[in-house]
C-alpha positions in Angstrom: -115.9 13.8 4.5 -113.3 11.1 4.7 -114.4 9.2 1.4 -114.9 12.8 0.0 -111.4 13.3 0.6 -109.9 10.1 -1.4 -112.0 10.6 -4.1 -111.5 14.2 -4.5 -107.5 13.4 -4.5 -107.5 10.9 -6.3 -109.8 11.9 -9.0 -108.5 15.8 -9.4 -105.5 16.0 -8.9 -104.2 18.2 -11.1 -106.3 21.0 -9.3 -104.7 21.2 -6.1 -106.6 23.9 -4.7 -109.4 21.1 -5.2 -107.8 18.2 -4.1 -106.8 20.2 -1.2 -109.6 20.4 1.7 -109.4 22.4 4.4 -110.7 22.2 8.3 -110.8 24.8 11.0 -110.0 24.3 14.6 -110.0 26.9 17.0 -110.2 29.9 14.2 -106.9 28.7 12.8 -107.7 27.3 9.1 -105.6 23.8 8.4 -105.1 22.5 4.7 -105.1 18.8 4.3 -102.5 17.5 2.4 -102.4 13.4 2.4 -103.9 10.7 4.6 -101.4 9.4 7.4 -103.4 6.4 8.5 -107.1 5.3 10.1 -108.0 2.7 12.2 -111.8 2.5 13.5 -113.6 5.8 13.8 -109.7 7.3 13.8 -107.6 9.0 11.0 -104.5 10.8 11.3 -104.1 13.9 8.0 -100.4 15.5 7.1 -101.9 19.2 7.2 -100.3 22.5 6.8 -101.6 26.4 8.3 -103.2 27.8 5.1 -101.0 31.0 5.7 -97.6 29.0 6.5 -97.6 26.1 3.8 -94.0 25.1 5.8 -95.7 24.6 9.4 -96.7 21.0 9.2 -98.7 18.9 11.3 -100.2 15.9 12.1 -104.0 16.2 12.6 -106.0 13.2 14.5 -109.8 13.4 13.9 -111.4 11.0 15.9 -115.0 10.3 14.7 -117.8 9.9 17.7 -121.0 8.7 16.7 -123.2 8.4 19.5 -122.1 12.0 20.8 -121.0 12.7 24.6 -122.6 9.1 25.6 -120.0 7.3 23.0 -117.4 4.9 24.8 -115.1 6.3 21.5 -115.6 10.0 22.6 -114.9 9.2 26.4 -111.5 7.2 24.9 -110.4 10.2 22.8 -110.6 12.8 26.0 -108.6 9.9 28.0 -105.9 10.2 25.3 -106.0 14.1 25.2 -105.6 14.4 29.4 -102.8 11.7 29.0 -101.3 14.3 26.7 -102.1 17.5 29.2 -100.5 15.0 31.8 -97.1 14.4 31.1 -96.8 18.2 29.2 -96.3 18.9 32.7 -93.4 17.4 33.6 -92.1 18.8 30.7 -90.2 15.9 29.1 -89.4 16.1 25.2 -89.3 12.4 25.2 -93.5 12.6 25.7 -95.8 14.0 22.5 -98.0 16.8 23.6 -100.7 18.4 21.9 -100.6 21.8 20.3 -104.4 22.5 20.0 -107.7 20.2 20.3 -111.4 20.6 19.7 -114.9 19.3 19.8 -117.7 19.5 16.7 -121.0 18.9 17.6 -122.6 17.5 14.1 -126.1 17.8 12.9 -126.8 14.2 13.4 -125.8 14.4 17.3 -122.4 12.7 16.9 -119.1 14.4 17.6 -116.0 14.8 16.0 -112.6 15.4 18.0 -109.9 16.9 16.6 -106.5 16.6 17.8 -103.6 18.7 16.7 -100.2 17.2 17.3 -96.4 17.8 15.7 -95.4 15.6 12.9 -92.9 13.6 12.8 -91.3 12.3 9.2 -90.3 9.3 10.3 -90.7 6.5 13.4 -88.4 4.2 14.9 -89.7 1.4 13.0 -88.8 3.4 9.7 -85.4 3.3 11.3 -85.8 -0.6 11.7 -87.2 -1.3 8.6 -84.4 0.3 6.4 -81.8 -1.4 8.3 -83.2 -4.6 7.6 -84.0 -4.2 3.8 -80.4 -3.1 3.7 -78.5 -5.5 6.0 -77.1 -3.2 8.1 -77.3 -2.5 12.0 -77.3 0.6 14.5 -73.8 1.1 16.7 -74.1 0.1 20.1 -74.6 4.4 21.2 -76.8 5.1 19.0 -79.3 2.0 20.1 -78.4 3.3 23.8 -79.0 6.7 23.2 -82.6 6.3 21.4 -83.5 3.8 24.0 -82.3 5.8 26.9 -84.3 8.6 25.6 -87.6 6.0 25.4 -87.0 5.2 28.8 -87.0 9.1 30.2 -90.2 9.0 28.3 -91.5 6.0 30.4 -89.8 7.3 33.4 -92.2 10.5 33.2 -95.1 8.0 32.9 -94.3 5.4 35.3 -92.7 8.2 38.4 -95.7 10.7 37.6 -96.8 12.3 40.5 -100.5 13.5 41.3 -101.8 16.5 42.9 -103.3 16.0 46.0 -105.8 17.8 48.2 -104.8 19.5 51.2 -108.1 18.2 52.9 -107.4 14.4 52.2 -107.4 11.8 49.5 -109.5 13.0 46.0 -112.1 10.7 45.0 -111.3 8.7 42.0 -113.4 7.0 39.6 -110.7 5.4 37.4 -110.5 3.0 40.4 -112.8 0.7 38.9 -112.2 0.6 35.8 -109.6 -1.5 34.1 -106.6 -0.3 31.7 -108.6 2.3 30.5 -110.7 4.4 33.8 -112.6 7.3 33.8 -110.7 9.5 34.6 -112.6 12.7 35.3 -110.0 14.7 38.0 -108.1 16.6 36.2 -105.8 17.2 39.2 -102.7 17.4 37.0 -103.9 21.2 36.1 -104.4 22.3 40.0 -101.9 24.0 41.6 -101.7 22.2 45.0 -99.4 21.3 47.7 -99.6 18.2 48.1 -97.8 15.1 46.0 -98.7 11.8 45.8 -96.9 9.2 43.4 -99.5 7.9 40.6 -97.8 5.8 38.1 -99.3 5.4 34.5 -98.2 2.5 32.2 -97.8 3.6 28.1 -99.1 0.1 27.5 -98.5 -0.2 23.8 -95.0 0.2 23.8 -93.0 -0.6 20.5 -90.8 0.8 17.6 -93.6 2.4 15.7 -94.9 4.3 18.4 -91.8 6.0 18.6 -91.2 8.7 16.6 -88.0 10.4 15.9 -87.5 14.4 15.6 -85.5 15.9 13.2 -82.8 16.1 15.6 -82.9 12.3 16.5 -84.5 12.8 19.5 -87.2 9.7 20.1 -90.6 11.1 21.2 -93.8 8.3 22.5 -96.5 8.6 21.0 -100.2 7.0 20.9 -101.1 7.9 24.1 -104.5 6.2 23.7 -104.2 3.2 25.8 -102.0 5.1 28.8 -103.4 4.3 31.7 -102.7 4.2 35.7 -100.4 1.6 36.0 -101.4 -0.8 38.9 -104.3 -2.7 38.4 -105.6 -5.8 41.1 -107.6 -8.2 39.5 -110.3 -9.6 42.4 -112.6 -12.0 40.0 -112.8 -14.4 36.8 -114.9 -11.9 35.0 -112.7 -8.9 35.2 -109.5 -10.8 34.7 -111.5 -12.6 30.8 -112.4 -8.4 30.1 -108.7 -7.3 30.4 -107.7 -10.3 28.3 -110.1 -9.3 26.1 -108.7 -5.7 26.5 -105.4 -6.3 26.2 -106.0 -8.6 22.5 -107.7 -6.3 21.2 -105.3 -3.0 21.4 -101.5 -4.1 23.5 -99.7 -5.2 20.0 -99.1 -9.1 20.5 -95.4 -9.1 19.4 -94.4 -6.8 22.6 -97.4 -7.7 24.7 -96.2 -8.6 28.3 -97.2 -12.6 29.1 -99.2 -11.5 32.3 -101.7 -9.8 29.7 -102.0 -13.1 27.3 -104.3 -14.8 29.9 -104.6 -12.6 33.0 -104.9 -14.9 36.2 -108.5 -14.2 38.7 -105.7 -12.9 41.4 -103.1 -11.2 39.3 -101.5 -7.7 39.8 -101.0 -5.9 37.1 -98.1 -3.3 36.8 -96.3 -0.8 35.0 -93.6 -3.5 35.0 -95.7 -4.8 31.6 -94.0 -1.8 29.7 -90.7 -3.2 30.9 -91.1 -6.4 29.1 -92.5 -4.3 26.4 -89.0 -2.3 26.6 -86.9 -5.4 26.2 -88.7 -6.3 22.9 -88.2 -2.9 22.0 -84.4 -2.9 22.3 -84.0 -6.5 21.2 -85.9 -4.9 17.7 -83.2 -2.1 17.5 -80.6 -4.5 17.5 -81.7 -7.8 15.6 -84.4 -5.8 13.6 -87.5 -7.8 15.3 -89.2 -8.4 18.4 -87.8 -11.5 19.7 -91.2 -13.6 19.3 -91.3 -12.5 15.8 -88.0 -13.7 14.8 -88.6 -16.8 16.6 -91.6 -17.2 14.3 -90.2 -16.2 11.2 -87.3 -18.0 11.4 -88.8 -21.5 13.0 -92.6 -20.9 13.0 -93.5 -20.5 16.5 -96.4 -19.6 17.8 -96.3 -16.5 18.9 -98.7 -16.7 21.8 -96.5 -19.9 23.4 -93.6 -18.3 22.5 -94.4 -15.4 25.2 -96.2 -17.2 27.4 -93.2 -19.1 27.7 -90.5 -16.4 27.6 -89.2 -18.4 24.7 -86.6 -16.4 22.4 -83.2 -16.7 21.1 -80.3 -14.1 21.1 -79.1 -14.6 17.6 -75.3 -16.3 17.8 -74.1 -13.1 15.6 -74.2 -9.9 17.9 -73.3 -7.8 15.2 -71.2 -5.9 17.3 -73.1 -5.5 20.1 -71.8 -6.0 23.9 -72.6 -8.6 26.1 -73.7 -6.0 28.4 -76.4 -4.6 25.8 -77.7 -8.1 25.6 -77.6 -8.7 29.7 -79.9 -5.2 29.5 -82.6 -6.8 27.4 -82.6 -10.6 28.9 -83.1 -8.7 32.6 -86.7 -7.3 30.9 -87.6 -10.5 29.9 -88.2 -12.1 33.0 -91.6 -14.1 32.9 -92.1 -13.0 36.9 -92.8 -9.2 36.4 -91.5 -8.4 39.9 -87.9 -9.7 39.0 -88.0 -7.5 35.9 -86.0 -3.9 36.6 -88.1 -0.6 37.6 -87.3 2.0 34.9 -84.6 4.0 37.0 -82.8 0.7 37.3 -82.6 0.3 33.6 -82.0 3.8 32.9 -79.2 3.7 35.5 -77.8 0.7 33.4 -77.8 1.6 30.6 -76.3 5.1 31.5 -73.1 3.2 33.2 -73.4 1.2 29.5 -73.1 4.3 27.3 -70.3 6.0 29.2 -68.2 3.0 28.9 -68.3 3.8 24.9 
């Protein structure tokens, strides 16, 4: 259907009702309206409700072929809970699904849909057009976006979950790495108990933050969210997080502890906090610090972080001291000298009322 829908569009498109597909999930008819983006058996559609052209959308259809037994399908659900999750704290600064379903094809695959609010444009949109036209964010305005990135990660790294009266749950995510099994749904149980769980985002960066229309900047791409702490006991499993973390952390915001995880390491959700620090260095010099440093002197990018090898540019374009004491604290190679999320919040709170 997905090469149906380019050529269709592309080759009639002066018949929109043609050029125009349509999908159904739930009973509620969606009309496609352009391709967002794909990657793998993913691709994200603009759509629209066929009886409110003005309601838009963002539709994720995740394709599944080998059905129920698919590691892809298993992966999608994982994203969808992390969504049901953190809707229950209730934070804005956390995207949450509006509707979801499951096709069972013909040919025994499956096909997920997600529905999810659109967002015209990301932080990295923000970025971009600063750089193209030489100009930089005020000092609030990078503290206000970040400190509402950081409530987001505050949600995910303080979550707390629901507990049994009658004694710890069972859970099979233990054994699996960044991305477990993670079939309690204990967030959706109404129970006394509380029990502190934290999750990492583990893919934080510019472009998966997206801004509303108000400004307000929401995480996305829950995909890779995971519980946080992870204690690696051999060779093997520390090469298969490695492997993990290559393949889907983006490099340029990656965490050095995930570049070549050691046989004894302990894993945290303090990797988001070095993720954070390249986040907030991007706002203000318009890249991650390890890409600037290869751009400008062609670094490798790999040694670069694995060294904790950047520079603060000797222009600060305005910004304070204190703003840049904020990001060189989450750039600490040791993770457990790096601040915990309500330190940095609390920093860059005390930061922003100064202004």
């Amino acid at each position: 259907m997905d090469l149906l829908f380019l050529v269709i569009t592309k080759c009639l498109p002066c018949f929109p009702d043609l050029s125009s597909p349509s999908l159904t999930v739930n009973g509620t008819k969606y009309k496609i309206l352009r391709l967002l983006g794909e990657g793998g058996f993913s691709y994200v559609y603009l759509v629209s409700q066929k009886n409110n052209a003005n309601n838009l959308y963002a539709m994720k259809k995740i394709r599944c072929p080998y059905g129920g037994n698919d590691a892809t399908y298993a992966n999608a659900w994982r994203e969808v809970r992390s969504y049901h999750r953190f809707a229950e704290s209730k934070t804005p600064y956390i995207i949450h699904t509006i509707d979801e379903s499951v096709v069972n094809e013909s040919d025994g695959s499956r096909t997920l849909y997600i529905l999810l609010p659109y967002f015209e444009r990301s932080l990295q949109d923000v970025i971009n057009f600063n750089v193209l036209n030489s100009v930089s964010m005020e000092e609030e305005e990078v503290l206000k976006i970040f400190i509402g990135v950081l409530r987001g990660v505050q949600a995910m790294h303080k979550y707390q979950k629901r507990g049994s009266a009658g004694g710890p749950e069972t859970d099979d995510d233990e054994n699996d790495l960044m991305l477990p099994d993670e079939d309690d749904d204990s967030y959706g149980q109404a129970t006394e108990l509380l029990e502190l769980c934290p999750y990492a985002h583990r893919d934080i960066k510019p472009a998966n933050v997206m801004l509303s229309a108000e400004g307000l900047p929401v995480l996305v791409d829950l995909g890779l969210c995971s519980k946080a702490r992870v204690t690696v006991t051999s060779r093997q499993q520390a090469l298969t997080l490695t492997e993990f973390a290559q393949e889907h952390c983006t490099l340029p915001y990656r965490a050095p502890e995930l570049l070549d995880v050691a046989s004894n390491a302990e894993i945290t959700e303090l990797t988001d906090i070095w993720s954070l620090g390249c986040l907030l260095y991007s706002c203000c010099f318009g890249f991650s610090p390890f890409e600037k440093l290869e751009i400008e002197q062609g670094a490798n990018l790999n040694l670069a972080i694995s060294q904790g090898k950047y520079e603060i540019p000797s222009d600060l374009r305005g910004f304070s001291p204190e703003l840049i004491d904020i990001i060189k604290s989450c750039l600490v190679l040791k993770p457990t000298e790096r601040p915990t999320v309500d330190e940095l919040l609390e920093s860059c709170l005390t930061l922003l009322h100064k202004i």
